[in-house]
C-alpha positions as CSV (number, residue, x, y, z in Angstrom):
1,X,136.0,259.7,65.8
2,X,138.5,260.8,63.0
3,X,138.6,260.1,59.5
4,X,141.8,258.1,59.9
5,X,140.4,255.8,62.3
6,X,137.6,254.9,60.7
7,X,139.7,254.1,57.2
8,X,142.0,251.1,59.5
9,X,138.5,249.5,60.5
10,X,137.1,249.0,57.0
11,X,139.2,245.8,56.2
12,X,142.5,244.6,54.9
13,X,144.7,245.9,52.4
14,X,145.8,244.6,48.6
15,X,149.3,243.7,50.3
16,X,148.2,241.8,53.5
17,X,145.7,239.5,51.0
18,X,148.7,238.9,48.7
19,X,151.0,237.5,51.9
20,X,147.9,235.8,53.0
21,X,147.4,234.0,49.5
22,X,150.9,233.2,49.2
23,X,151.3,231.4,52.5
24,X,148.3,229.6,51.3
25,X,149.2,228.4,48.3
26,X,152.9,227.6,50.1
27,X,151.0,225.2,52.2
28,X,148.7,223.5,49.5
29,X,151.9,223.1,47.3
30,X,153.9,221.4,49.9
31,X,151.0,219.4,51.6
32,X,148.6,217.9,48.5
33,X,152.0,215.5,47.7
34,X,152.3,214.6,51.3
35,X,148.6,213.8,51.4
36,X,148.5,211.9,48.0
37,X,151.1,209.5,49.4
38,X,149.5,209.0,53.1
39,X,145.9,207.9,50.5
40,X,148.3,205.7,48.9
41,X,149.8,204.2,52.2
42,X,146.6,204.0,53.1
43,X,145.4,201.8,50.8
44,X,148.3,199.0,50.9
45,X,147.5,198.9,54.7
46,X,143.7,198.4,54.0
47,X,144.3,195.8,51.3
48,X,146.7,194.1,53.7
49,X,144.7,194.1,56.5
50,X,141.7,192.9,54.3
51,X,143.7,189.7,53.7
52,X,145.3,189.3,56.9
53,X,141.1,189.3,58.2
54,X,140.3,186.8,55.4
55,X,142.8,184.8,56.4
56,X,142.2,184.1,60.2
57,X,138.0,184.2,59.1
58,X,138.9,181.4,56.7
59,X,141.0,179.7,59.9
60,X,138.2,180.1,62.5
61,X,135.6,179.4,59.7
62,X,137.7,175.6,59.6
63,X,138.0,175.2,63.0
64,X,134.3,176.1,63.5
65,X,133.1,173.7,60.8
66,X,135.6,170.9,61.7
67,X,136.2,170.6,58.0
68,X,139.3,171.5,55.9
69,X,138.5,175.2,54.5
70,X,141.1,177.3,52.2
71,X,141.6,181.3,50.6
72,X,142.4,182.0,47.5
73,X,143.4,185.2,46.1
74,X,144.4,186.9,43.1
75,X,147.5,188.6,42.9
76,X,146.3,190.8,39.8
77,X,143.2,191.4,40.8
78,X,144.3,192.2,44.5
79,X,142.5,192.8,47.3
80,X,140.2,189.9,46.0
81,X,139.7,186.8,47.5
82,X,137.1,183.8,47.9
83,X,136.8,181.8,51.2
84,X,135.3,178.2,50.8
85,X,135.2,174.5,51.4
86,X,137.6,172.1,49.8
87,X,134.9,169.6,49.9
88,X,131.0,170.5,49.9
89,X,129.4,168.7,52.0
90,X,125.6,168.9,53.7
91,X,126.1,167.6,57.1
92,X,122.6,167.9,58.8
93,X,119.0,168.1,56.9
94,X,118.8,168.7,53.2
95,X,118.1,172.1,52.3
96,X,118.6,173.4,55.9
97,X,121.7,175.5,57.1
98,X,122.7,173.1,59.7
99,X,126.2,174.0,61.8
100,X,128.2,171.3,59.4
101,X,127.2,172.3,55.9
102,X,129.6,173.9,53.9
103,X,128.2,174.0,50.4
104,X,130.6,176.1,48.1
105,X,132.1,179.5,48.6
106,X,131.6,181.0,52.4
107,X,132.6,184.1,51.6
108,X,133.9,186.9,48.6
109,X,135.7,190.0,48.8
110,X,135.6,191.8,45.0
111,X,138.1,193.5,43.9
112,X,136.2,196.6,43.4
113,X,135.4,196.8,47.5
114,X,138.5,198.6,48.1
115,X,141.7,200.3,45.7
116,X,142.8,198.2,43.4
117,X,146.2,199.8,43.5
118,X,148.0,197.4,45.8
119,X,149.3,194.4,44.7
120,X,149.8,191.0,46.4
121,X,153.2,189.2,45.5
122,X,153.4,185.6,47.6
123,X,156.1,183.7,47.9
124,X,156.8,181.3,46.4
125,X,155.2,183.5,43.2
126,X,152.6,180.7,42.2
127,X,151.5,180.1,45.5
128,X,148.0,181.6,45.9
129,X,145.7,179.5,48.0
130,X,146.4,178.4,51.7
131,X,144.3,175.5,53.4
132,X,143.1,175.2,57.0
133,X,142.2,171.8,58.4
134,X,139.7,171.1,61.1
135,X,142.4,172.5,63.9
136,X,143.6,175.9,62.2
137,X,146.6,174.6,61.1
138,X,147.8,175.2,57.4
139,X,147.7,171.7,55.7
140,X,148.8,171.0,52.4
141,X,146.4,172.3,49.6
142,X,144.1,169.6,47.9
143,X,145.4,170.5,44.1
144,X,148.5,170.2,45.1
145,X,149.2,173.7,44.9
146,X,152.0,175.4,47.0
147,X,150.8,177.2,49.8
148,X,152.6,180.7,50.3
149,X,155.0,181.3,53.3
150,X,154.6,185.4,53.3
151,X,152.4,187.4,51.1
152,X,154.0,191.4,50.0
153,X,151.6,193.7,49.6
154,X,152.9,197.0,48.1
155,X,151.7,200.0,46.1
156,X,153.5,200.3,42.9
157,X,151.9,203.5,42.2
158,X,154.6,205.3,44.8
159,X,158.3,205.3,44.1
160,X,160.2,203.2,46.6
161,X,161.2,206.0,49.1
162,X,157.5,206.8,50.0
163,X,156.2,203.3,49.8
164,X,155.3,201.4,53.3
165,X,155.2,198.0,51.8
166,X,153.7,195.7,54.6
167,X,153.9,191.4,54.8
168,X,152.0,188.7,55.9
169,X,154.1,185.9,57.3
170,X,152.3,182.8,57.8
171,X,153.5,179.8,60.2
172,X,152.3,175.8,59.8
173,X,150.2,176.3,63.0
174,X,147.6,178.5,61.0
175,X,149.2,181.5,62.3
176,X,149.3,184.7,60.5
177,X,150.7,188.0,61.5
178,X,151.5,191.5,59.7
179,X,154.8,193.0,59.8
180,X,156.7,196.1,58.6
181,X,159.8,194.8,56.7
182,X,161.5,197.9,56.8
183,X,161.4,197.9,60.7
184,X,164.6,196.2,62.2
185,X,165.6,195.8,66.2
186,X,163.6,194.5,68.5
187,X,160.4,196.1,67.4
188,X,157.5,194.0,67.6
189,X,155.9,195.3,63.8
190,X,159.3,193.9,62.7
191,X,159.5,190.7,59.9
């Protein structure tokens, strides 16, 4: 075996690790951005589907207890909400967990669970609780609140051109459903 031979086995030159680093660092430039919006993407479609699943909880969670149950959630502290009774009320035997009860809150979702980047804007803007009655359908809230027609949920951390805002859209039968608003035709993820 010659000399010359053996010199093209013993590895790579200063040049080819130079291309090889720079294609590298080509791609990590151009894909960490991409990434860091997909995360943020992400996280609005969590939060929105964490609502959207304490909403039709809090729906079957009514029609389960035949009682009136409602959701509230907090638009600055979003993805939070608490799930409970309007009235507390121990149906069966004291101090037993009998199928009626529904003492107090049912269930909590903090807003530490999830990113606390999203934000929840319902409309109307002061509308934050909705109330199911014994049927699943949205009745009228027993403060007196309003109860919201659709919910945004968007990522103000992104500018507008990378944002996927998402919506829930709530009809007076109790039913909810999650929709794109930036989809048009006759795509079924549209608004």
């Amino acid at each position: 075996m010659s000399i010359a031979v053996q010199r093209r086995q013993g590895g790579m030159t200063i040049i080819e690790i130079a291309v090889v680093l720079t294609i590298a660092a080509l791609v990590y430039a151009l894909g960490v951005p991409l990434f860091s919006v997909w995360i943020a993407n992400t996280h609005t479609r969590t939060a929105a589907e964490g609502l959207y699943n304490g909403v039709q909880l809090a729906r079957a969670e009514a029609i389960r207890r035949n009682r009136a149950v409602q959701i509230t959630f907090d638009p600055a502290a979003a993805p939070a909400w608490t799930m409970g009774c309007v009235v507390a009320v121990d149906a069966g035997t004291p101090n037993v967990d009998d199928p009626g009860d529904c003492l107090g809150v049912i269930q909590t979702r903090a807003a530490g669970e999830v990113s606390n980047q999203p934000q929840f804007v319902p409309v109307p803007a002061d509308a934050v609780t909705i109330t199911f009655d014994a049927l699943g359908r949205v009745i009228l809230n027993a403060d007196g609140s309003a109860t919201p027609t659709q919910i945004d949920v968007s990522n103000p951390v992104l500018a507008a051109a990378d944002r996927r805002d998402l919506r829930l859209v709530f009809g007076p039968g109790g039913d909810v459903r999650m929709c794109d608003p930036l989809v048009t035709g006759t795509d079924p993820r549209r608004c």
